[in-house]
C-alpha positions as a Markdown table, in Angstrom:
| # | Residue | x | y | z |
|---|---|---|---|---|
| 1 | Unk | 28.3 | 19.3 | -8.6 |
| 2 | Unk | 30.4 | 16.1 | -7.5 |
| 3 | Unk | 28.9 | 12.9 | -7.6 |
| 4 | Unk | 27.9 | 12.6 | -4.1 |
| 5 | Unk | 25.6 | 15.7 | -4.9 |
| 6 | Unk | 24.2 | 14.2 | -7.7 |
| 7 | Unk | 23.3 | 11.4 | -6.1 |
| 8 | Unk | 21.7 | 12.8 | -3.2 |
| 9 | Unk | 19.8 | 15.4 | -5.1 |
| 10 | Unk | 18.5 | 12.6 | -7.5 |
| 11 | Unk | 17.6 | 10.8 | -4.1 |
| 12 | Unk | 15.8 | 13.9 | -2.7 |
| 13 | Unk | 14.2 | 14.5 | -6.0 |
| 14 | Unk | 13.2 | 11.2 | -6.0 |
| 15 | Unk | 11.4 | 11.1 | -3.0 |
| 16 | Unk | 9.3 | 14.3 | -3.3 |
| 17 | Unk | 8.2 | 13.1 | -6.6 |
| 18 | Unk | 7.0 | 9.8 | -5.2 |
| 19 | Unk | 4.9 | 11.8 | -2.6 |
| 20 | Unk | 3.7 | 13.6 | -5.7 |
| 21 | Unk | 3.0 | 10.3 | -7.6 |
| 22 | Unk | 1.0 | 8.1 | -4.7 |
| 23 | Unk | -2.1 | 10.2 | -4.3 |
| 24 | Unk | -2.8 | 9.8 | -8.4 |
| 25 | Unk | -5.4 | 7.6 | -9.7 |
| 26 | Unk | -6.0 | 6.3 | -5.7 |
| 27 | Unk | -9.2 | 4.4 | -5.6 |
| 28 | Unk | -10.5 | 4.0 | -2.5 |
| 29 | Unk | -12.0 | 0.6 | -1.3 |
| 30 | Unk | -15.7 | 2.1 | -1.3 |
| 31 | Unk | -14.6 | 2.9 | -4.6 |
| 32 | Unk | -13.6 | -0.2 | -5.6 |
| 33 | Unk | -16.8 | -2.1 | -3.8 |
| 34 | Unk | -14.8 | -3.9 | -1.6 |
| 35 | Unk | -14.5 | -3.1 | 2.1 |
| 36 | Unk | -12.4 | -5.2 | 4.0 |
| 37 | Unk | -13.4 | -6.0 | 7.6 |
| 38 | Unk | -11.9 | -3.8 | 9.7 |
| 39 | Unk | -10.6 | -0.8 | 7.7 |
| 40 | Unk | -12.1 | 2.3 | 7.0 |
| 41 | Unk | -14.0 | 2.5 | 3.7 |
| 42 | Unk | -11.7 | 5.1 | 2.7 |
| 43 | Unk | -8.5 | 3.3 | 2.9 |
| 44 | Unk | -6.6 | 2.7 | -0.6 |
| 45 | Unk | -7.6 | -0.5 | -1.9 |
| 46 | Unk | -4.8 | -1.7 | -4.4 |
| 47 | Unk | -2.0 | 0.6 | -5.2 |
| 48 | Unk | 0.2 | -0.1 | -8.4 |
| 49 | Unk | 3.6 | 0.2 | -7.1 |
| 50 | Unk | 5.9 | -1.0 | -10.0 |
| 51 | Unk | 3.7 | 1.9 | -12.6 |
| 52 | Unk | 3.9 | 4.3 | -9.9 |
| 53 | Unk | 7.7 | 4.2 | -9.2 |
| 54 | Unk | 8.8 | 3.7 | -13.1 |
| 55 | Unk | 6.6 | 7.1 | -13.4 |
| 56 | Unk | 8.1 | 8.5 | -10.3 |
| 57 | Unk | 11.9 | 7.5 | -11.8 |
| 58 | Unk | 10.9 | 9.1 | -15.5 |
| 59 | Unk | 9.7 | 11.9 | -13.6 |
| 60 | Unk | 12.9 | 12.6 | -11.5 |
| 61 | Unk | 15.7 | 12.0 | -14.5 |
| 62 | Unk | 13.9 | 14.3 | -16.4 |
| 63 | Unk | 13.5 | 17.2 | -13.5 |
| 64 | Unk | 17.2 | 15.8 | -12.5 |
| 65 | Unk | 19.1 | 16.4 | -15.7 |
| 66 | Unk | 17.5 | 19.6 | -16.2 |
| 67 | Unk | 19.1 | 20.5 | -12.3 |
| 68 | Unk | 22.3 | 19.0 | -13.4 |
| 69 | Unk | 22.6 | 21.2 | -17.0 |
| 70 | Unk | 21.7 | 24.3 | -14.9 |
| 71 | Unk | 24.6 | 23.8 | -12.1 |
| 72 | Unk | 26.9 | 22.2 | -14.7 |
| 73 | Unk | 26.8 | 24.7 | -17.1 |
| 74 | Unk | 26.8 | 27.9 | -15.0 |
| 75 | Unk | 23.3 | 29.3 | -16.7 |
């Protein structure tokens, strides 16, 4: 693996872990108590983005390195 394929399969990885990530710990806004005029009760009401993409980072290195050691070391 050269770098450009480590960086695109951290990239890749990256993304499909964030799609993973989103959905956790969602409240909804009829959850929450507070619908906003205008959107459907079930729409997210307040989505922690900097937690969510430090996990979904932690998340990737870790599933990355294990990748890398696998194609790096011929196992």
């Amino acid at each position: 693996m050269n770098l450009t394929g480590g960086i695109v399969l951290f990239a890749t990885l990256w993304f499909l872990t964030l799609f993973v990530v989103v959905p956790i710990g969602q409240r909804s806004q009829a959850d929450a108590g507070e619908v906003l005029p205008g959107t459907h009760a079930g729409a997210p009401s307040g989505v922690p983005w900097r937690r969510k993409l430090l996990w979904t980072t932690g998340i990737t290195t870790v599933i990355w390195a294990v990748i890398a050691y696998l194609i790096l070391g011929d196992v």
